[in-house]
N, CA and C of each residue as an Amber inpcrd file, in Angstrom:
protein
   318
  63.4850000   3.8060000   5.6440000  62.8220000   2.5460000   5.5580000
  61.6990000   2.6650000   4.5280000  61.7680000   1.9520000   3.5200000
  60.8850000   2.3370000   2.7190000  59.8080000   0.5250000   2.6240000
  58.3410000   0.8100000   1.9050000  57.9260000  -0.6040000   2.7270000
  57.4900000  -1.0600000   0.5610000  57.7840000  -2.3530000   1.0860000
  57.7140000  -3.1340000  -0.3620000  56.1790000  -3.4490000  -0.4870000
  56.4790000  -4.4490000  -1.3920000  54.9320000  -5.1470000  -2.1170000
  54.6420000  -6.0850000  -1.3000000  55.0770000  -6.5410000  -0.5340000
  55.0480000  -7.4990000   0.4380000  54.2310000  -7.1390000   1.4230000
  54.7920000  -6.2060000   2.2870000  54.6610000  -5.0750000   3.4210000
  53.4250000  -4.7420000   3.3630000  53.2970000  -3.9540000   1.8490000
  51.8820000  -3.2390000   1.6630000  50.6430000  -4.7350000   1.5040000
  51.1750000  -5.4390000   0.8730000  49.8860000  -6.7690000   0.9710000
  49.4610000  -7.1700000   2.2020000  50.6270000  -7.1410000   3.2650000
  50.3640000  -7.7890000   4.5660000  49.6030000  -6.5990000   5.6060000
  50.0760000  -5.6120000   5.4810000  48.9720000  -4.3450000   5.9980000
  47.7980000  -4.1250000   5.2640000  47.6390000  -4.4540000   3.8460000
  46.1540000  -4.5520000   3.5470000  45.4670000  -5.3000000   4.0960000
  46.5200000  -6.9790000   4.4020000  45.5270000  -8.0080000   5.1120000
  45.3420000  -7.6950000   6.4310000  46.0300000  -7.3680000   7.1840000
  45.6960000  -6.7830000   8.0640000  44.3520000  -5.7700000   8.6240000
  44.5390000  -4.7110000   7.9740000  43.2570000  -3.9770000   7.2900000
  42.1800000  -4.2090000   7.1760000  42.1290000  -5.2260000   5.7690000
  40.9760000  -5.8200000   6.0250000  40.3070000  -7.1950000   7.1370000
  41.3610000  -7.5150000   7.5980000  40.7690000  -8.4510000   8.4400000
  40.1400000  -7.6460000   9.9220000  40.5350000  -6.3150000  10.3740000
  40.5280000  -5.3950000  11.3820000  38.6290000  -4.9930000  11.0950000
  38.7420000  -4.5580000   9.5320000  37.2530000  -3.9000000   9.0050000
  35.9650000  -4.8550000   9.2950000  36.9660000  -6.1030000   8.9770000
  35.6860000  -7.1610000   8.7440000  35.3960000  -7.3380000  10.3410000
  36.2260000  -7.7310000  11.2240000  35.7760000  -7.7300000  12.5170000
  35.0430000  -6.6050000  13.2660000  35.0650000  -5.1560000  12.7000000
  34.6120000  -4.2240000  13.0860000  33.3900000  -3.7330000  12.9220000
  33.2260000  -4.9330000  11.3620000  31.7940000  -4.5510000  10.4680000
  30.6270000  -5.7320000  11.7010000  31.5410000  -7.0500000  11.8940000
  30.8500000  -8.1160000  12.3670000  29.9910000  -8.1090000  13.2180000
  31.3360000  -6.6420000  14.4640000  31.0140000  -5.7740000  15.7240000
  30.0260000  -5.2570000  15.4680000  29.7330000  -4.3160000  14.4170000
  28.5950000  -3.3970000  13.8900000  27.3110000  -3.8950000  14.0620000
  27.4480000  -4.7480000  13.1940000  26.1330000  -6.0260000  12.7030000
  25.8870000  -6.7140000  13.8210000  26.7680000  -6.9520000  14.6010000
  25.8230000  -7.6520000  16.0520000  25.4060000  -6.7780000  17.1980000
  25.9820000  -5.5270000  17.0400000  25.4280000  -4.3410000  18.2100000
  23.9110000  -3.8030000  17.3160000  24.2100000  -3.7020000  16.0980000
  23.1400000  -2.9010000  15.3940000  21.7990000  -4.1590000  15.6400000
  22.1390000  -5.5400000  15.8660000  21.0630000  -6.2220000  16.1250000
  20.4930000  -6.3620000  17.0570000  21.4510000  -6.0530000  18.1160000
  21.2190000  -6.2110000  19.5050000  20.2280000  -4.6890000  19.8640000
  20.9990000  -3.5230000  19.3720000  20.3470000  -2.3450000  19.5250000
  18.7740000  -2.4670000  18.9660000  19.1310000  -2.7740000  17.4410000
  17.7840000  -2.9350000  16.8730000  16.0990000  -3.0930000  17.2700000
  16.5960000  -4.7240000  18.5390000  15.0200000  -4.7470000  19.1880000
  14.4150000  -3.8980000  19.9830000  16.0630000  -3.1750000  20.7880000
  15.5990000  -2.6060000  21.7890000  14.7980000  -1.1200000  21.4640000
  15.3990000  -0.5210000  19.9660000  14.6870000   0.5010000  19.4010000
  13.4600000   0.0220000  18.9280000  13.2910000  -1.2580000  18.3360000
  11.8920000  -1.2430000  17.7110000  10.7810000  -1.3800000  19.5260000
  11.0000000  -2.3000000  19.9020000  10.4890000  -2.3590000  20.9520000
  10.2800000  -1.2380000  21.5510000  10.7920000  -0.2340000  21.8980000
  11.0760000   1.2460000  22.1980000   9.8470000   2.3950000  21.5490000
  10.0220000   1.7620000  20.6010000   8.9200000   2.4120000  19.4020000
   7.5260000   1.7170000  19.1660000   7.3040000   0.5960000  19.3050000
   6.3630000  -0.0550000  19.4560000   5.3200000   0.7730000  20.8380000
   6.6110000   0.0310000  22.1000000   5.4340000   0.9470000  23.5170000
   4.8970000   2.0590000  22.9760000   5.6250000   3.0410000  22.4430000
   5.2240000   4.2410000  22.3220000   4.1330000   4.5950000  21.0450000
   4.1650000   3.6650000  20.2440000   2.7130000   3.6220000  19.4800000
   1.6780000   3.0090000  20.0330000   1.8520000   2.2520000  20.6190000
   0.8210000   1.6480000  21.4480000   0.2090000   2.2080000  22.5170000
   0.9390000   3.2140000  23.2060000   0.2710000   4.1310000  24.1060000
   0.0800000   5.5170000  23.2870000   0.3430000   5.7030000  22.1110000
  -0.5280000   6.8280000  21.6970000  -1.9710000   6.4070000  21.0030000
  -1.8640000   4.9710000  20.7000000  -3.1750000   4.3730000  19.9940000
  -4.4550000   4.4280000  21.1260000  -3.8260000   4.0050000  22.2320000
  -4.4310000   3.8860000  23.1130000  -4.8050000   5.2590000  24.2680000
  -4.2700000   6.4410000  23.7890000  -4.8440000   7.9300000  24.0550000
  -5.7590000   8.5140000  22.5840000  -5.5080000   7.8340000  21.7980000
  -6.2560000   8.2990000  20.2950000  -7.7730000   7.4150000  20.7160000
  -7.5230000   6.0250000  21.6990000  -9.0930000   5.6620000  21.6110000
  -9.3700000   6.1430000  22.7190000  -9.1560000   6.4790000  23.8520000
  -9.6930000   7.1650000  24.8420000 -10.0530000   8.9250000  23.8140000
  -9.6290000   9.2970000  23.3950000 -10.0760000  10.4290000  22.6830000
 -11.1410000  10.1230000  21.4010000 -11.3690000   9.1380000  21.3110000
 -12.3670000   9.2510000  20.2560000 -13.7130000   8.4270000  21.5090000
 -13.7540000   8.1920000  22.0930000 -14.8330000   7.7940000  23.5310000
 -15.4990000   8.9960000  23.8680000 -14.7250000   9.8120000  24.6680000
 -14.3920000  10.9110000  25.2440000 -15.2120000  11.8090000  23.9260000
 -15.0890000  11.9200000  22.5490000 -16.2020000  12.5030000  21.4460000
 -17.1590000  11.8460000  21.1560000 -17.3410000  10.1760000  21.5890000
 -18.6540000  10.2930000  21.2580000 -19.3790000  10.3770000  23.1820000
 -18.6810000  10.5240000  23.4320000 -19.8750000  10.6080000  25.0080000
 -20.2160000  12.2170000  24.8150000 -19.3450000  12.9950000  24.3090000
 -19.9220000  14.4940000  24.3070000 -20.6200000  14.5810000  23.3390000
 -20.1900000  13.6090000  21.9800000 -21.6270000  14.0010000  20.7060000
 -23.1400000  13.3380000  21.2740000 -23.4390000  12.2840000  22.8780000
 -24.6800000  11.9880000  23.4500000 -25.0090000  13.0650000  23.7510000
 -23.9740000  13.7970000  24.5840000 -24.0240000  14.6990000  25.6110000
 -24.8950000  16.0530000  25.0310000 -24.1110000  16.1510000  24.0260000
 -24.5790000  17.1750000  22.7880000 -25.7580000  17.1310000  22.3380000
 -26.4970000  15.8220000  21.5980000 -27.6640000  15.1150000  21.3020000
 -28.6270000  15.6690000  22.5580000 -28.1640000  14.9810000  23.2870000
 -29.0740000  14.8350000  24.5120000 -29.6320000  16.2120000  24.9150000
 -28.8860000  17.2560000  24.5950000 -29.1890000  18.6740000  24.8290000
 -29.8840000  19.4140000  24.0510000 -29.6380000  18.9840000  22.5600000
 -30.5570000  19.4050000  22.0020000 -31.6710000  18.8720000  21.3740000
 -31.9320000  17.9770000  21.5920000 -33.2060000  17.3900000  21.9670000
 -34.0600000  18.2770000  22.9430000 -33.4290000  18.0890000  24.2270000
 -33.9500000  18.3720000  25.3480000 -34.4690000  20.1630000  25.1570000
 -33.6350000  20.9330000  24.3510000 -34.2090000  22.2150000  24.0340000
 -34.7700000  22.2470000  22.5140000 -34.9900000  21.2240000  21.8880000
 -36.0390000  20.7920000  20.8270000 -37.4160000  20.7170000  21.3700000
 -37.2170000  19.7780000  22.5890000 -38.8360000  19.5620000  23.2230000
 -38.8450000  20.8560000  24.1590000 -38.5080000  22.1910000  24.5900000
 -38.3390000  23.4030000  25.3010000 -39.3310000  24.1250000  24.3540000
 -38.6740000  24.1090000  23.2550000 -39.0900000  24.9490000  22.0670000
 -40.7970000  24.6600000  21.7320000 -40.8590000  23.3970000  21.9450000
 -42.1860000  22.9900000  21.3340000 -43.0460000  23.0610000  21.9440000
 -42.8190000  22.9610000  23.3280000 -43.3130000  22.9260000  24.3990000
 -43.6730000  24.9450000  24.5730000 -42.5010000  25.3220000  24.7230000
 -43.3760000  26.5710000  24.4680000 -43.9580000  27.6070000  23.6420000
 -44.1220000  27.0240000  22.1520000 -44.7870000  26.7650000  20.7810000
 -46.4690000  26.4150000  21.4100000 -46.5890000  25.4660000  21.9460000
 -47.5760000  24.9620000  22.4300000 -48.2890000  25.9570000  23.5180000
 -47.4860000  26.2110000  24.5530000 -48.2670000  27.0890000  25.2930000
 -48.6800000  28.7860000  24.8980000 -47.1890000  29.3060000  24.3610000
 -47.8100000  30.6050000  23.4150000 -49.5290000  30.5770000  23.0310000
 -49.3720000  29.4020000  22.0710000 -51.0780000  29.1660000  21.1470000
 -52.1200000  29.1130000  22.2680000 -52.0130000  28.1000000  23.4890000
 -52.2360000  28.3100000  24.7350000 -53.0900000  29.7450000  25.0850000
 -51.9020000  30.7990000  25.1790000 -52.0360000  31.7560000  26.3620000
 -52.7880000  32.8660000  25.3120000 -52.4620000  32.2950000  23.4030000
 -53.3890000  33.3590000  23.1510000 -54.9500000  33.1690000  22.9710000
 -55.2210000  31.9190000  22.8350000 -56.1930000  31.5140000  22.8340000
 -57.2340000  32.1920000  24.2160000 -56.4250000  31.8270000  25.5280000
 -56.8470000  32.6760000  26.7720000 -57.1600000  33.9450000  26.4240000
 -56.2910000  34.4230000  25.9140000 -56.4600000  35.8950000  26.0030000
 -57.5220000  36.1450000  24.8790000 -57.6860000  35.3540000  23.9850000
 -59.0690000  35.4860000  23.1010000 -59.7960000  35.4520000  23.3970000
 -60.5450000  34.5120000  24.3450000 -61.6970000  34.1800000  25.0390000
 -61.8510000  35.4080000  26.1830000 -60.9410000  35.8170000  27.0890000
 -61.1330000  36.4960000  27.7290000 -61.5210000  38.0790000  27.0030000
 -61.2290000  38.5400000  25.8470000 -61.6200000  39.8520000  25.1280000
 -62.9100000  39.2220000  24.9310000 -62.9760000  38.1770000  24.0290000
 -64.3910000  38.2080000  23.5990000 -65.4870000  37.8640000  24.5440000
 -65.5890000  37.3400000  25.4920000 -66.7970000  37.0140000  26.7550000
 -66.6780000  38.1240000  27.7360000 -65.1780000  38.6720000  28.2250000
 -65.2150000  39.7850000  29.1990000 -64.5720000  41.1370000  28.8450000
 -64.3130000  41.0740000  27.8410000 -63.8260000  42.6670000  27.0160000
 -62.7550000  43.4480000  27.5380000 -62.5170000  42.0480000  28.1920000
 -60.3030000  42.3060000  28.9190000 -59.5730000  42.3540000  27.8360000
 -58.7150000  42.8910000  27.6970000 -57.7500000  43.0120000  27.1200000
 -55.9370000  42.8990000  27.7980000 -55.8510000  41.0860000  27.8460000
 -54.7910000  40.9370000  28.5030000 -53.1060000  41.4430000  27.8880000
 -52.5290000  42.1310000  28.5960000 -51.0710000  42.5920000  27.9970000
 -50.5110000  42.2770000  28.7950000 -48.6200000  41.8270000  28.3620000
 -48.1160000  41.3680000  29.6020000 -47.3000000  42.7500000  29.7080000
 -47.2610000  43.7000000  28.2390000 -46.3490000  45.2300000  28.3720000
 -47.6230000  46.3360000  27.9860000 -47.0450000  47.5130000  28.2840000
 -48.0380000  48.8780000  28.0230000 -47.4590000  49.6170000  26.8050000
């Protein structure tokens, strides 16, 4: 059986009428799929945006936290800057009026 010009035209049409319905298939699953991936992808940027701003909160409450500390051993420092001058001053007065000689080592 051998197939003519006929044969072969009518299995091309065939063919292509099979592709085009298959492409049509394509194009309406790939649309249908489509939202459900973008949508898919969306949640999931949206909940990493939303761990990226809880993480940038979360740095500035520790850069207060941070601040706040060293400050707080800024005024430590000064504070005992202040009393040093304090305790030598004491100990000046006490050599020169009573001829003590305060040490806190030997």
């Amino acid at each position: 059986m051998s197939l003519t010009k006929q044969d072969l035209k009518e299995i091309s049409g065939v063919l292509d009428k099979r592709l085009r319905e298959t492409e049509a298939g394509f194009d309406e699953k790939l649309i249908r799929y489509q939202g459900a991936i973008i949508e898919a992808v969306d949640f999931r940027f949206q909940k990493v945006e939303r761990e990226i701003s809880e993480l940038r909160q979360e740095l500035r409450n520790l850069a207060i936290t941070l601040d706040n500390f060293v400050k707080m051993m800024t005024d430590y420092k000064e504070e005992f800057i202040i009393l040093k001058a304090e305790v030598d001053q004491i100990k000046k007065v006490f050599k020169e009026k009573f001829g003590v000689e305060i040490a806190a080592q030997r």
